[in-house]
ModelCIF file with pLDDT and N, C-alpha, C, O atoms, coordinates in Angstrom:
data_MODEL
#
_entry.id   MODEL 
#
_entity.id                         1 
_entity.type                       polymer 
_entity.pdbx_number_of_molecules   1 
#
_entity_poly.entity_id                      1 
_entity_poly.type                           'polypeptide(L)' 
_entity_poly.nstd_linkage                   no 
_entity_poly.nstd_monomer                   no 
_entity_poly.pdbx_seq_one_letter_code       
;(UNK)(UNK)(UNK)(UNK)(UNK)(UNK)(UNK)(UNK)(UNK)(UNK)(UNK)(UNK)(UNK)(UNK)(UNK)(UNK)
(UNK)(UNK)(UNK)(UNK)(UNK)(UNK)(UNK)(UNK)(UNK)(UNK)(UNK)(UNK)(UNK)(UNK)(UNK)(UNK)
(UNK)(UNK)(UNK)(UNK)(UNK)(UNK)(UNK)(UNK)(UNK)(UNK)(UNK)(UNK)(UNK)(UNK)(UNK)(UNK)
(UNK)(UNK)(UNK)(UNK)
;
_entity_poly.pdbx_seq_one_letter_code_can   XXXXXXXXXXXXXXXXXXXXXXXXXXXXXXXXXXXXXXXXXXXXXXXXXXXX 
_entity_poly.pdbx_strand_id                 A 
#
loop_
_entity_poly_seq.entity_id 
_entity_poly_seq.num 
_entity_poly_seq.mon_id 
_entity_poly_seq.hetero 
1 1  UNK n 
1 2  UNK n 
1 3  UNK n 
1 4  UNK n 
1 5  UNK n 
1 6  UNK n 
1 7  UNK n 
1 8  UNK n 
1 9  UNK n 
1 10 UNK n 
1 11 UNK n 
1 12 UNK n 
1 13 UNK n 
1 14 UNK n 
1 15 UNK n 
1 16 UNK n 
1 17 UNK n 
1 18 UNK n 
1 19 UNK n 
1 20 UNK n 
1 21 UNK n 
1 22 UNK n 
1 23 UNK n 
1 24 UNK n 
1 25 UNK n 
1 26 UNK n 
1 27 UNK n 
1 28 UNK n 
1 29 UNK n 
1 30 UNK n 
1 31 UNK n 
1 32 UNK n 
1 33 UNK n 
1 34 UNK n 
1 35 UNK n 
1 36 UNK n 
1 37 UNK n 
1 38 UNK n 
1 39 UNK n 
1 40 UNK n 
1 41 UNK n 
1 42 UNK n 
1 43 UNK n 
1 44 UNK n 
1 45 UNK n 
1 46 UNK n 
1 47 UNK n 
1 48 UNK n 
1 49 UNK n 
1 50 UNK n 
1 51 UNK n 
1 52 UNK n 
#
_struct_asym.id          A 
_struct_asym.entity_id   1 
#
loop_
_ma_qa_metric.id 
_ma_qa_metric.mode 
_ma_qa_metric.name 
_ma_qa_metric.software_group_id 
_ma_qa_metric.type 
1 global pLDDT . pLDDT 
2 local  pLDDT . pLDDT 
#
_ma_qa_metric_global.metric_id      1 
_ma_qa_metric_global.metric_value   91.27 
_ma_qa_metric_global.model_id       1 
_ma_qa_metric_global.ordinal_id     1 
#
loop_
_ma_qa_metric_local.label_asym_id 
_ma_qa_metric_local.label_comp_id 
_ma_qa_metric_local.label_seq_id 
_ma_qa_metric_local.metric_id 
_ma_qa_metric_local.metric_value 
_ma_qa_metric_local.model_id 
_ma_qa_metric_local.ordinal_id 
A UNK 1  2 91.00 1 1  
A UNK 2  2 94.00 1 2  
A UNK 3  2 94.00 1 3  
A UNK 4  2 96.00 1 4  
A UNK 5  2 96.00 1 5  
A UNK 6  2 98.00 1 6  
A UNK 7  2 96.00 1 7  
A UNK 8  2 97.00 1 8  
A UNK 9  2 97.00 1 9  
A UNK 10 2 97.00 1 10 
A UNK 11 2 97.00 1 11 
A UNK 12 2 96.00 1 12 
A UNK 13 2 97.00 1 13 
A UNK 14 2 95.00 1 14 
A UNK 15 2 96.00 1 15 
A UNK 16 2 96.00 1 16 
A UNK 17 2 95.00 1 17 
A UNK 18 2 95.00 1 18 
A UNK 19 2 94.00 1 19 
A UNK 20 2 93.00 1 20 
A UNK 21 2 93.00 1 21 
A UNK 22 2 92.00 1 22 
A UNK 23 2 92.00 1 23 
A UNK 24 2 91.00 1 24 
A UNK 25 2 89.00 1 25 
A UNK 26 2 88.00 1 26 
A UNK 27 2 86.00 1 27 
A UNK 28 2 74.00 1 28 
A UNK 29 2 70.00 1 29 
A UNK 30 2 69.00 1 30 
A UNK 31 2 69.00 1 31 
A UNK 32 2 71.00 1 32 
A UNK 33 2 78.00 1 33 
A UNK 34 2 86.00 1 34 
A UNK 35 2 91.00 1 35 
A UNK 36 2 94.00 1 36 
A UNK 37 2 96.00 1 37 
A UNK 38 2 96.00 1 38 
A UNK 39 2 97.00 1 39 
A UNK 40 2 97.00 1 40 
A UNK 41 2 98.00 1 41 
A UNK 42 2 98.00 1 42 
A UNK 43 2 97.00 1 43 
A UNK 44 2 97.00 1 44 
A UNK 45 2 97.00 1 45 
A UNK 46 2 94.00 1 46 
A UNK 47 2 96.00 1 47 
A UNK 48 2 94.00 1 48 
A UNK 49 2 92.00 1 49 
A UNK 50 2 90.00 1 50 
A UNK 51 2 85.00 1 51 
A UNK 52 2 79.00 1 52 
#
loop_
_atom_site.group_PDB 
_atom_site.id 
_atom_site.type_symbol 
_atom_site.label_atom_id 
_atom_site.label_alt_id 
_atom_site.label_comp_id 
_atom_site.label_asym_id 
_atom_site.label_entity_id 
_atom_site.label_seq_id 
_atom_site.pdbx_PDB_ins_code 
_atom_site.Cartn_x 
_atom_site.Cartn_y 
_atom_site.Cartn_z 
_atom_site.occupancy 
_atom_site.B_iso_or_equiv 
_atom_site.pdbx_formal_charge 
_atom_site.auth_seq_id 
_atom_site.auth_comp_id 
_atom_site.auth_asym_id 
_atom_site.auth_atom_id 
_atom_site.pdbx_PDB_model_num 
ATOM 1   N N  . UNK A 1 1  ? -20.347 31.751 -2.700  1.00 91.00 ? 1  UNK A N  1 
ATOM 2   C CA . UNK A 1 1  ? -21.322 32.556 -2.045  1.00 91.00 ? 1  UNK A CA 1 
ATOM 3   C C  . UNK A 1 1  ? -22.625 32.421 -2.825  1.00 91.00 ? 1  UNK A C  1 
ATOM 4   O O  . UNK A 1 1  ? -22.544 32.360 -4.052  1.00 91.00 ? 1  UNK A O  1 
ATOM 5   N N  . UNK A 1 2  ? -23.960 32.361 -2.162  1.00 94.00 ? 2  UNK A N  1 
ATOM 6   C CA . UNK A 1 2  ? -24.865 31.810 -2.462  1.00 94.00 ? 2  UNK A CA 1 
ATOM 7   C C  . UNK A 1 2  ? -25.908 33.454 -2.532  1.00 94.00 ? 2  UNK A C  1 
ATOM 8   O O  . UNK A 1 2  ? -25.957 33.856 -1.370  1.00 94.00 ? 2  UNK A O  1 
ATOM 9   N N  . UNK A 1 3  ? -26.547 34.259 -3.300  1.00 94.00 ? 3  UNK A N  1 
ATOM 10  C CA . UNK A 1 3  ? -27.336 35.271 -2.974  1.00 94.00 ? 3  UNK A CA 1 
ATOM 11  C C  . UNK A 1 3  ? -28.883 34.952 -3.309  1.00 94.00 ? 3  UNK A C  1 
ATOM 12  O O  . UNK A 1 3  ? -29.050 34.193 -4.263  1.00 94.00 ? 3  UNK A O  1 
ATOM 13  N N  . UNK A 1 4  ? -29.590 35.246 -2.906  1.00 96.00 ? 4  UNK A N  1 
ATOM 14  C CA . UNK A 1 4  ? -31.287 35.197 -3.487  1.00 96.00 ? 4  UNK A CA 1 
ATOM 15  C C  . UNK A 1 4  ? -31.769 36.044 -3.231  1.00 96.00 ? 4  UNK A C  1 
ATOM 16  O O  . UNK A 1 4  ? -31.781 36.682 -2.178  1.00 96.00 ? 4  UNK A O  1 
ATOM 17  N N  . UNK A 1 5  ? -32.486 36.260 -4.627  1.00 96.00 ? 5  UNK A N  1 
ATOM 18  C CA . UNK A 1 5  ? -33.692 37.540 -4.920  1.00 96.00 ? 5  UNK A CA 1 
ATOM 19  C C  . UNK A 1 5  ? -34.825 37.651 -5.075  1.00 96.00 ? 5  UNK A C  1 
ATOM 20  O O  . UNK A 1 5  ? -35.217 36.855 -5.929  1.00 96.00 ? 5  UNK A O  1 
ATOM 21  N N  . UNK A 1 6  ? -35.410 38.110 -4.767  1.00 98.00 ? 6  UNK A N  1 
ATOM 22  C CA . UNK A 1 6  ? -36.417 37.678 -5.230  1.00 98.00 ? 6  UNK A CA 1 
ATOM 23  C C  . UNK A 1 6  ? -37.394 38.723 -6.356  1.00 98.00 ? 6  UNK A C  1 
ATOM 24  O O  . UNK A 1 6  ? -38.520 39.141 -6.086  1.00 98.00 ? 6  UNK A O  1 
ATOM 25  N N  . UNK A 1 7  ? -36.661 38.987 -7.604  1.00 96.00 ? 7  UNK A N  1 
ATOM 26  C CA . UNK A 1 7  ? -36.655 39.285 -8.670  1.00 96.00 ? 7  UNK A CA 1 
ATOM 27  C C  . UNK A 1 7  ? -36.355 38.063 -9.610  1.00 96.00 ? 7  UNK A C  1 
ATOM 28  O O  . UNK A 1 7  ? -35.820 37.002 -9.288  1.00 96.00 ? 7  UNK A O  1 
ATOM 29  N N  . UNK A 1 8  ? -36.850 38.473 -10.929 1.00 97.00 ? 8  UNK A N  1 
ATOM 30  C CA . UNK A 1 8  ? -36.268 37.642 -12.478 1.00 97.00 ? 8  UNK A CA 1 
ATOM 31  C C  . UNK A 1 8  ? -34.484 37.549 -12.564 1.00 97.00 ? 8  UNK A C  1 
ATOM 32  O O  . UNK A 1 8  ? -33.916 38.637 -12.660 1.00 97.00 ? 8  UNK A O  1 
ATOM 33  N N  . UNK A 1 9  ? -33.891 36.696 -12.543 1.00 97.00 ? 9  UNK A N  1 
ATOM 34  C CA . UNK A 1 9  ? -32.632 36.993 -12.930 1.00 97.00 ? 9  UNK A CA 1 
ATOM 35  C C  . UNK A 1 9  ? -32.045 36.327 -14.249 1.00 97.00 ? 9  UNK A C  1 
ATOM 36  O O  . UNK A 1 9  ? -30.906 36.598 -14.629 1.00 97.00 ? 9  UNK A O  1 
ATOM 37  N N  . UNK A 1 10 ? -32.700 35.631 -14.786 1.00 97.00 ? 10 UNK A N  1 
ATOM 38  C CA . UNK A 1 10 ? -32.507 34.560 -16.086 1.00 97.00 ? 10 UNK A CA 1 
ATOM 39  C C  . UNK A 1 10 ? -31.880 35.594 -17.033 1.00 97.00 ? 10 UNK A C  1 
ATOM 40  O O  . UNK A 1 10 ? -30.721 35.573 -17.448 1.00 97.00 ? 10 UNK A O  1 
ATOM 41  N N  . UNK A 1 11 ? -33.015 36.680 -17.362 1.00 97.00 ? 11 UNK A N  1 
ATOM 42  C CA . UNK A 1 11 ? -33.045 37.778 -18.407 1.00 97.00 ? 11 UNK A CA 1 
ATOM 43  C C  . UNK A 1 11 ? -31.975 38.596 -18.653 1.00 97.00 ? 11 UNK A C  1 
ATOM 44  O O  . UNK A 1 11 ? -31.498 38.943 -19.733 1.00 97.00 ? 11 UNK A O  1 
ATOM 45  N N  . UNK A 1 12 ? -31.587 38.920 -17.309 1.00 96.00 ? 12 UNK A N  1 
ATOM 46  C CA . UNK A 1 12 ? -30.520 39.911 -16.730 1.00 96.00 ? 12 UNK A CA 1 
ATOM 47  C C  . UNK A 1 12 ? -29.098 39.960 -18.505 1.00 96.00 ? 12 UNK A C  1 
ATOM 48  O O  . UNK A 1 12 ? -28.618 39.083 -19.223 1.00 96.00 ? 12 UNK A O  1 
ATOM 49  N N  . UNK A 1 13 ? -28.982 41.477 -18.448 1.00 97.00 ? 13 UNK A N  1 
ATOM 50  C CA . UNK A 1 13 ? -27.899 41.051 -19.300 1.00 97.00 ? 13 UNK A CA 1 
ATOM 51  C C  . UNK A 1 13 ? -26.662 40.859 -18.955 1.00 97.00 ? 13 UNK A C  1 
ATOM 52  O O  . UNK A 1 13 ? -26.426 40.812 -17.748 1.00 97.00 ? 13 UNK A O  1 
ATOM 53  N N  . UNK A 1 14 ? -25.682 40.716 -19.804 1.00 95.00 ? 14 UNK A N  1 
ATOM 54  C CA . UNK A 1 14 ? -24.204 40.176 -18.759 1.00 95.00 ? 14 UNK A CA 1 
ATOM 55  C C  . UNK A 1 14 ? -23.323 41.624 -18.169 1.00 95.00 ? 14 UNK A C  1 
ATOM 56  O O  . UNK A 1 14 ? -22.365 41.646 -17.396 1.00 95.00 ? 14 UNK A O  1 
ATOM 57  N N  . UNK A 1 15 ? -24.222 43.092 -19.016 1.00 96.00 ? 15 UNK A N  1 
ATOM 58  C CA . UNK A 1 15 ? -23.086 43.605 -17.778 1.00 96.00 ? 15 UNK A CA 1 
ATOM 59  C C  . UNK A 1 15 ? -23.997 43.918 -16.193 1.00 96.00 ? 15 UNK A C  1 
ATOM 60  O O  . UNK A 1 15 ? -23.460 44.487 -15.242 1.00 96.00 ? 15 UNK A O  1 
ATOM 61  N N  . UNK A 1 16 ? -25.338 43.453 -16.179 1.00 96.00 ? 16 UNK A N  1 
ATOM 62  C CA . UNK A 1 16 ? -25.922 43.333 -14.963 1.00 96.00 ? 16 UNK A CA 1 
ATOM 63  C C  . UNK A 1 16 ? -25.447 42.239 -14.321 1.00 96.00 ? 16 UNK A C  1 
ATOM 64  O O  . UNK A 1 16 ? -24.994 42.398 -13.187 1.00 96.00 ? 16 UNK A O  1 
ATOM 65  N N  . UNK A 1 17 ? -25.457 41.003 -14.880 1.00 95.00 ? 17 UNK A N  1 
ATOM 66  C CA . UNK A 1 17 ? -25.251 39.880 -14.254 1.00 95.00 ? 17 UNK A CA 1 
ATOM 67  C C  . UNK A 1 17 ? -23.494 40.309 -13.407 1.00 95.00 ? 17 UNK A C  1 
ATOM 68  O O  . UNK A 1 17 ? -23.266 39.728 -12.345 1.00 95.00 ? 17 UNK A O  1 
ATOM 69  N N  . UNK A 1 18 ? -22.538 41.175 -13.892 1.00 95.00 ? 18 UNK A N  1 
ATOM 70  C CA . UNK A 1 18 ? -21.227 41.525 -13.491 1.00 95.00 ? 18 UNK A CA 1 
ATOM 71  C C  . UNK A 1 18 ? -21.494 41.921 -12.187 1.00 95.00 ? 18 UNK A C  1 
ATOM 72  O O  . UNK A 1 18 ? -21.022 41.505 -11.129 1.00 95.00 ? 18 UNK A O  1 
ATOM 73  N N  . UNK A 1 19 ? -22.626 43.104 -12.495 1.00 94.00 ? 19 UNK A N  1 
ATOM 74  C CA . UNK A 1 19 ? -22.747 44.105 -11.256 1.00 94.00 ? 19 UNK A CA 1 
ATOM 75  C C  . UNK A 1 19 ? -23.201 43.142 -10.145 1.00 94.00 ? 19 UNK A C  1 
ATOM 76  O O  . UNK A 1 19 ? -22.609 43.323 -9.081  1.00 94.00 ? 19 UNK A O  1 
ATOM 77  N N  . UNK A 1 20 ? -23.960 42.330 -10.152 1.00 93.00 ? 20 UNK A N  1 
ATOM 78  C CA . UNK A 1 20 ? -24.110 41.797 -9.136  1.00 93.00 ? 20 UNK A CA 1 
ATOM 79  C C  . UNK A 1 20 ? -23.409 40.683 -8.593  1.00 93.00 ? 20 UNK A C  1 
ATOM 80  O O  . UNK A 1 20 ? -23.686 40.191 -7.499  1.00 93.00 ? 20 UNK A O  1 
ATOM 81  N N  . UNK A 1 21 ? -22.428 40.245 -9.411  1.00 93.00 ? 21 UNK A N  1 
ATOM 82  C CA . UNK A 1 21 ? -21.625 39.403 -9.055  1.00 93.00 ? 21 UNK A CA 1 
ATOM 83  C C  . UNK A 1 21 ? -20.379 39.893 -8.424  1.00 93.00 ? 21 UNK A C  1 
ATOM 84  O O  . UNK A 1 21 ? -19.722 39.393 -7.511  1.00 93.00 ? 21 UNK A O  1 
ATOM 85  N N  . UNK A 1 22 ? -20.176 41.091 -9.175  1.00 92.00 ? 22 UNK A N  1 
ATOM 86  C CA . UNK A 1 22 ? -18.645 41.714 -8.017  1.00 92.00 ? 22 UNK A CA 1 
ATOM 87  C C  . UNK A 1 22 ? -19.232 42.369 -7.329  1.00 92.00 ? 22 UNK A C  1 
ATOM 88  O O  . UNK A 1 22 ? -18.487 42.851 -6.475  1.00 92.00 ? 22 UNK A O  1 
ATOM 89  N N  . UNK A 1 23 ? -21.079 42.923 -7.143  1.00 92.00 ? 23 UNK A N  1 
ATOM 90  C CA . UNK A 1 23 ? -21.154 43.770 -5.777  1.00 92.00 ? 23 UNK A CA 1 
ATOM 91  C C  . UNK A 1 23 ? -21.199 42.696 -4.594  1.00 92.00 ? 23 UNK A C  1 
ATOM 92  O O  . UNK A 1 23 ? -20.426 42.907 -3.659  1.00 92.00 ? 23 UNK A O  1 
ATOM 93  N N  . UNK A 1 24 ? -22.056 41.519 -4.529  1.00 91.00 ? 24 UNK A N  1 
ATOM 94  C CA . UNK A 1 24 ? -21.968 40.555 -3.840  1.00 91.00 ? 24 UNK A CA 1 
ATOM 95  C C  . UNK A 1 24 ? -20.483 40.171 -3.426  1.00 91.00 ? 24 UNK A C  1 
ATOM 96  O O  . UNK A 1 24 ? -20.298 40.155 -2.209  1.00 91.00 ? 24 UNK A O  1 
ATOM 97  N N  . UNK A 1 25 ? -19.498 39.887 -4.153  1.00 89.00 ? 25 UNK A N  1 
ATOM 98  C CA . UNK A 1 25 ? -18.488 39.505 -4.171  1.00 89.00 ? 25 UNK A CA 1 
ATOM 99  C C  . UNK A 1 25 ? -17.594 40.339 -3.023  1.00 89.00 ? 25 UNK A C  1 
ATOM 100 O O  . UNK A 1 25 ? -16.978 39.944 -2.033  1.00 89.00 ? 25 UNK A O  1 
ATOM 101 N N  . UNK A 1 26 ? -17.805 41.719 -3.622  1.00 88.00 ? 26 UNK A N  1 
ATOM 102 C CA . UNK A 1 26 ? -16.755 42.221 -2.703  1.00 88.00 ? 26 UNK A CA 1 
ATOM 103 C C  . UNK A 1 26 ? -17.223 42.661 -1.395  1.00 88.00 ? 26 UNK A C  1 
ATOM 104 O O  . UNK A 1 26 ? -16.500 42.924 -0.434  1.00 88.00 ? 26 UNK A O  1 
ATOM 105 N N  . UNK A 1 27 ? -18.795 42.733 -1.452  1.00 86.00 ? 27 UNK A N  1 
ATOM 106 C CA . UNK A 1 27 ? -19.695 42.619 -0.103  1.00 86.00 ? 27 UNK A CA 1 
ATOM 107 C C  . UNK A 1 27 ? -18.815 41.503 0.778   1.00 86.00 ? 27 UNK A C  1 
ATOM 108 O O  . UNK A 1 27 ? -18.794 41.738 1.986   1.00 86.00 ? 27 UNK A O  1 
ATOM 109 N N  . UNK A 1 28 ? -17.889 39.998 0.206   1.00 74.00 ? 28 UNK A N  1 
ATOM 110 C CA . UNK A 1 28 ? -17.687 39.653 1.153   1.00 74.00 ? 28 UNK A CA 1 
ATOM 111 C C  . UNK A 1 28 ? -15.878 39.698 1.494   1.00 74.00 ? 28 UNK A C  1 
ATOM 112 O O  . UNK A 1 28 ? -15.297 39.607 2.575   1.00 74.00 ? 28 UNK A O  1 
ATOM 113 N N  . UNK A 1 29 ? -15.304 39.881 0.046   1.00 70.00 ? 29 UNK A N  1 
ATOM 114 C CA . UNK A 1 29 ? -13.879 39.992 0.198   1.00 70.00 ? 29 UNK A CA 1 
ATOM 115 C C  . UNK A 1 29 ? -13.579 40.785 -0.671  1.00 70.00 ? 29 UNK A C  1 
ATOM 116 O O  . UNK A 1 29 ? -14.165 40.755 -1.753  1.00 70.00 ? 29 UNK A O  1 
ATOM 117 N N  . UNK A 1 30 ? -12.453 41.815 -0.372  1.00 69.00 ? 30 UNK A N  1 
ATOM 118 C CA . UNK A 1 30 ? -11.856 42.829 -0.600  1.00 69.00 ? 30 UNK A CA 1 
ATOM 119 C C  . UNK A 1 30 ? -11.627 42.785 -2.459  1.00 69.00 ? 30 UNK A C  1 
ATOM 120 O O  . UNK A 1 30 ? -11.893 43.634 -3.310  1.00 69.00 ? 30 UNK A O  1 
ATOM 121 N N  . UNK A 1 31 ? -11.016 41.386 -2.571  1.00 69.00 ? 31 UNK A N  1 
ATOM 122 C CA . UNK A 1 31 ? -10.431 41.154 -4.001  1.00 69.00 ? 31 UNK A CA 1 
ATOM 123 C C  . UNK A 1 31 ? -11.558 40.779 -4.836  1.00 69.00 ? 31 UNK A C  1 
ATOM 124 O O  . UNK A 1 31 ? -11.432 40.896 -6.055  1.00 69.00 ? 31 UNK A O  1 
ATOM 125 N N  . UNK A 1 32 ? -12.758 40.299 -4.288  1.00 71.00 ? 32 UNK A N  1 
ATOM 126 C CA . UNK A 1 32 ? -13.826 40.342 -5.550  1.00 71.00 ? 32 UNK A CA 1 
ATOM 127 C C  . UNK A 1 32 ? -13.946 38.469 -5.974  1.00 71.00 ? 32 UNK A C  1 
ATOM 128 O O  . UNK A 1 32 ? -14.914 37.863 -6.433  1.00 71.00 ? 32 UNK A O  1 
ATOM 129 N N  . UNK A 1 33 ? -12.655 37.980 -5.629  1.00 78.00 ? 33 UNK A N  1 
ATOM 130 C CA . UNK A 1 33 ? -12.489 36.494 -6.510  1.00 78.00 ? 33 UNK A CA 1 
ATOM 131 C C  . UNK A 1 33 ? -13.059 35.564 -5.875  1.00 78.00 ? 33 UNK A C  1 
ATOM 132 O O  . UNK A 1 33 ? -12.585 34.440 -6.042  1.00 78.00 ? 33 UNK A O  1 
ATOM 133 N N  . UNK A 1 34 ? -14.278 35.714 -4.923  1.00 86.00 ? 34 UNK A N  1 
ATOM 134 C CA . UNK A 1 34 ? -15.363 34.213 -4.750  1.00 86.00 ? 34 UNK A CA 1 
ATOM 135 C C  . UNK A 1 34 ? -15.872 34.356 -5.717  1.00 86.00 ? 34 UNK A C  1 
ATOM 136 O O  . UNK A 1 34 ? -15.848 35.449 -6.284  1.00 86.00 ? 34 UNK A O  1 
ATOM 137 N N  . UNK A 1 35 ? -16.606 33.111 -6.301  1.00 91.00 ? 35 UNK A N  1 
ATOM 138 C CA . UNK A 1 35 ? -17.593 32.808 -6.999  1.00 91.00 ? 35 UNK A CA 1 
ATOM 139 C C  . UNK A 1 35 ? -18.893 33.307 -6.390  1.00 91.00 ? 35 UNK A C  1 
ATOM 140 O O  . UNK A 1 35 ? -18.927 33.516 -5.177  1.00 91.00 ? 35 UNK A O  1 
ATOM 141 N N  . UNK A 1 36 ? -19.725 33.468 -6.979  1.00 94.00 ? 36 UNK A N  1 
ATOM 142 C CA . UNK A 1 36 ? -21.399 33.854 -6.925  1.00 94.00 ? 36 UNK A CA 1 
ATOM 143 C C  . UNK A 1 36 ? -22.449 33.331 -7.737  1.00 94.00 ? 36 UNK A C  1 
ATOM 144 O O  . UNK A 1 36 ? -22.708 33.460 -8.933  1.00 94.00 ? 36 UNK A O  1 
ATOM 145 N N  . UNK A 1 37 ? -22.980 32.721 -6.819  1.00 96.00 ? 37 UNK A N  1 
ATOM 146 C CA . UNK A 1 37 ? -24.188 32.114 -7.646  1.00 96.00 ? 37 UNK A CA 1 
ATOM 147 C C  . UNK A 1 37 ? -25.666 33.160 -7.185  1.00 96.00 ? 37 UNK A C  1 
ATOM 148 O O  . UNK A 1 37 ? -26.066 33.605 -6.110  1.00 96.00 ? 37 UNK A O  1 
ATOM 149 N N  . UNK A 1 38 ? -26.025 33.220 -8.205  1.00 96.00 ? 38 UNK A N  1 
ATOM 150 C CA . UNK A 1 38 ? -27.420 34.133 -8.046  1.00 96.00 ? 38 UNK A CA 1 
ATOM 151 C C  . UNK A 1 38 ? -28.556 33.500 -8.004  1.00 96.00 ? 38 UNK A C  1 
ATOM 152 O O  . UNK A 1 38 ? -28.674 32.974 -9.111  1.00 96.00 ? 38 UNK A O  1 
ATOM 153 N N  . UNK A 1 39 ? -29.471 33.246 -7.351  1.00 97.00 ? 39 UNK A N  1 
ATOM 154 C CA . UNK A 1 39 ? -30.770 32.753 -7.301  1.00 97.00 ? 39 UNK A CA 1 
ATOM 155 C C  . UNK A 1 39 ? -32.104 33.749 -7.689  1.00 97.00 ? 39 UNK A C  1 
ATOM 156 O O  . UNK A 1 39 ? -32.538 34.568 -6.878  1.00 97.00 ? 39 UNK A O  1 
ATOM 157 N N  . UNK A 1 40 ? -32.516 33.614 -8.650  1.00 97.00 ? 40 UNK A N  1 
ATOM 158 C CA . UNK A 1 40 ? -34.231 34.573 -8.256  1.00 97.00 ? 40 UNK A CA 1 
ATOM 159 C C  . UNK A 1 40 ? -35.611 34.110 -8.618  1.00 97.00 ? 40 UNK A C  1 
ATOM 160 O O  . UNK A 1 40 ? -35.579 32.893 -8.432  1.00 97.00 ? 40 UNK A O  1 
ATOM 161 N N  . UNK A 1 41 ? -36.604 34.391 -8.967  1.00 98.00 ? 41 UNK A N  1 
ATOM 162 C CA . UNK A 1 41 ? -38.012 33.739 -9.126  1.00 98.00 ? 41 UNK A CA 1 
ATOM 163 C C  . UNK A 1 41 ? -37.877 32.830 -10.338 1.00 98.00 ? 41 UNK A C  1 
ATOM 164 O O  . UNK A 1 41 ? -38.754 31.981 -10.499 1.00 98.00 ? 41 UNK A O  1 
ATOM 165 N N  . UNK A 1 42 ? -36.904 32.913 -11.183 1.00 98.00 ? 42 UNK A N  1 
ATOM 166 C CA . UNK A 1 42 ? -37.041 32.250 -12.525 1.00 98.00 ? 42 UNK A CA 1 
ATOM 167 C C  . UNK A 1 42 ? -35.496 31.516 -12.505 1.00 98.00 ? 42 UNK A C  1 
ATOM 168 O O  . UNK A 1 42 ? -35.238 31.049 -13.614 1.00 98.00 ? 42 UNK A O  1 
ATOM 169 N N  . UNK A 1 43 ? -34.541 31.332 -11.621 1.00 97.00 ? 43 UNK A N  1 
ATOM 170 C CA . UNK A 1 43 ? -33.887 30.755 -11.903 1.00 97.00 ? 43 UNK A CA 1 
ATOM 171 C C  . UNK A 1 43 ? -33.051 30.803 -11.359 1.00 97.00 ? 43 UNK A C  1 
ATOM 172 O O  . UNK A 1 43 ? -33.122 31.336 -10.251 1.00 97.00 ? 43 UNK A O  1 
ATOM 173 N N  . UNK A 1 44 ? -31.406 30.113 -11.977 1.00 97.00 ? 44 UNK A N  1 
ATOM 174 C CA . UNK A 1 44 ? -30.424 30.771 -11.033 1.00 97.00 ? 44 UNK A CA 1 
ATOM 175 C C  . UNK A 1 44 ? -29.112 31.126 -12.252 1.00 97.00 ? 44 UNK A C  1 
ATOM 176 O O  . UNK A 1 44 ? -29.006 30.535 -13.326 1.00 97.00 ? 44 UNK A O  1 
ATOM 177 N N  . UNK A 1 45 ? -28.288 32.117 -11.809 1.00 97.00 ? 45 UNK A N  1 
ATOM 178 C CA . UNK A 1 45 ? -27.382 32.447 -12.678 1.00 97.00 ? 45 UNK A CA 1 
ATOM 179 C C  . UNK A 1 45 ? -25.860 32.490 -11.946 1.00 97.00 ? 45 UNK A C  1 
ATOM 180 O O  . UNK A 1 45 ? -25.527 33.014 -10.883 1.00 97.00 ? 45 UNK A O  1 
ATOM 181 N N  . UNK A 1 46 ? -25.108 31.771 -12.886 1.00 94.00 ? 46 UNK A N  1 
ATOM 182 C CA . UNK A 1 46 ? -23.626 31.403 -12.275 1.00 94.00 ? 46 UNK A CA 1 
ATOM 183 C C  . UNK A 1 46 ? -23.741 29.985 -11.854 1.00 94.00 ? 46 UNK A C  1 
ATOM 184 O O  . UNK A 1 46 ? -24.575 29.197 -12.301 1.00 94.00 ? 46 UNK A O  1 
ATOM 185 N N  . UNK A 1 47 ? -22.421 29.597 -10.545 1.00 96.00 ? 47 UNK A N  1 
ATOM 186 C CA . UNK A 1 47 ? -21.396 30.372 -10.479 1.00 96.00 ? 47 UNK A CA 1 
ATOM 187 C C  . UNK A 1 47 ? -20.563 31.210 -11.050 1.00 96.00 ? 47 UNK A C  1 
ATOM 188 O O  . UNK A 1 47 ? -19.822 30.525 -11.754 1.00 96.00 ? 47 UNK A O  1 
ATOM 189 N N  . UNK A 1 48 ? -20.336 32.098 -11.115 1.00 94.00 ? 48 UNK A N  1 
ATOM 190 C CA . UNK A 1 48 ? -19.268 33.150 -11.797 1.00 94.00 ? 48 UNK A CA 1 
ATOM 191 C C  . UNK A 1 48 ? -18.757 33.955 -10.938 1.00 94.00 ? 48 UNK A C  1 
ATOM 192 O O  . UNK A 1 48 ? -19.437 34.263 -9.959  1.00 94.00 ? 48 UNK A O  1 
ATOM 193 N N  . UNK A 1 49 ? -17.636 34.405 -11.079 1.00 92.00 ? 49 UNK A N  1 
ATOM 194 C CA . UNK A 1 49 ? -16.485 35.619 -10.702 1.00 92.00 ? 49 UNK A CA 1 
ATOM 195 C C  . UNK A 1 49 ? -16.552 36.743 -10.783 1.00 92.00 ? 49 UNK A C  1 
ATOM 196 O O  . UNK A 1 49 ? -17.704 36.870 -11.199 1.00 92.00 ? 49 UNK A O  1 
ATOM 197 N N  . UNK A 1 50 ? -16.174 37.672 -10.696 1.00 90.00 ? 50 UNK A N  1 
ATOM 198 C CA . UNK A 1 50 ? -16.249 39.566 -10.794 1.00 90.00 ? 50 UNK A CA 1 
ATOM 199 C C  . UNK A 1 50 ? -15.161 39.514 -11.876 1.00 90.00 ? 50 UNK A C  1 
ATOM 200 O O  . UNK A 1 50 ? -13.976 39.307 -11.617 1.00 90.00 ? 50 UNK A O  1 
ATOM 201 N N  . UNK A 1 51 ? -15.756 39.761 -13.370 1.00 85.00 ? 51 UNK A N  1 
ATOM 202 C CA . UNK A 1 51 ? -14.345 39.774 -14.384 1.00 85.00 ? 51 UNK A CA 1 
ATOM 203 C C  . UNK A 1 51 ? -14.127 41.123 -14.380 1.00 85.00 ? 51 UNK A C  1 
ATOM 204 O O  . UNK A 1 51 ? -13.666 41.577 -15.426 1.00 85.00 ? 51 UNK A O  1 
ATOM 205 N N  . UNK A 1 52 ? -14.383 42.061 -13.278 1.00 79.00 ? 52 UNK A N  1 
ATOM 206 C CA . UNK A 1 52 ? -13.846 43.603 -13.636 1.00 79.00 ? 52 UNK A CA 1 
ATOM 207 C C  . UNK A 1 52 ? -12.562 43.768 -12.961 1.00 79.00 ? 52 UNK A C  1 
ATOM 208 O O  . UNK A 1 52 ? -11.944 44.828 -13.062 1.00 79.00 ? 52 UNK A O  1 
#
């Protein structure tokens, strides 16, 4: 799953980078376990998983 922001996301620390990876995540499946790649003005962060 592919998201874009259009905010900074480079900076982000890793328990932000979580939040948006398992909120996206489970935005599309129940269990959380797609990958997510984050896009924003400065970059992109991931692919990664929901490790919660």
């Amino acid at each position: 799953m592919r998201v874009a922001l259009n905010t900074q996301v480079t900076g982000l620390s890793e328990p932000a980078r979580q939040q948006l990876f398992c909120t996206a995540a489970q935005a599309r499946t129940a269990d959380r376990g797609e990958a997510v790649t984050v896009t924003g003005t400065d970059g992109v962060i991931g692919p990664a998983r929901c490790a919660v």
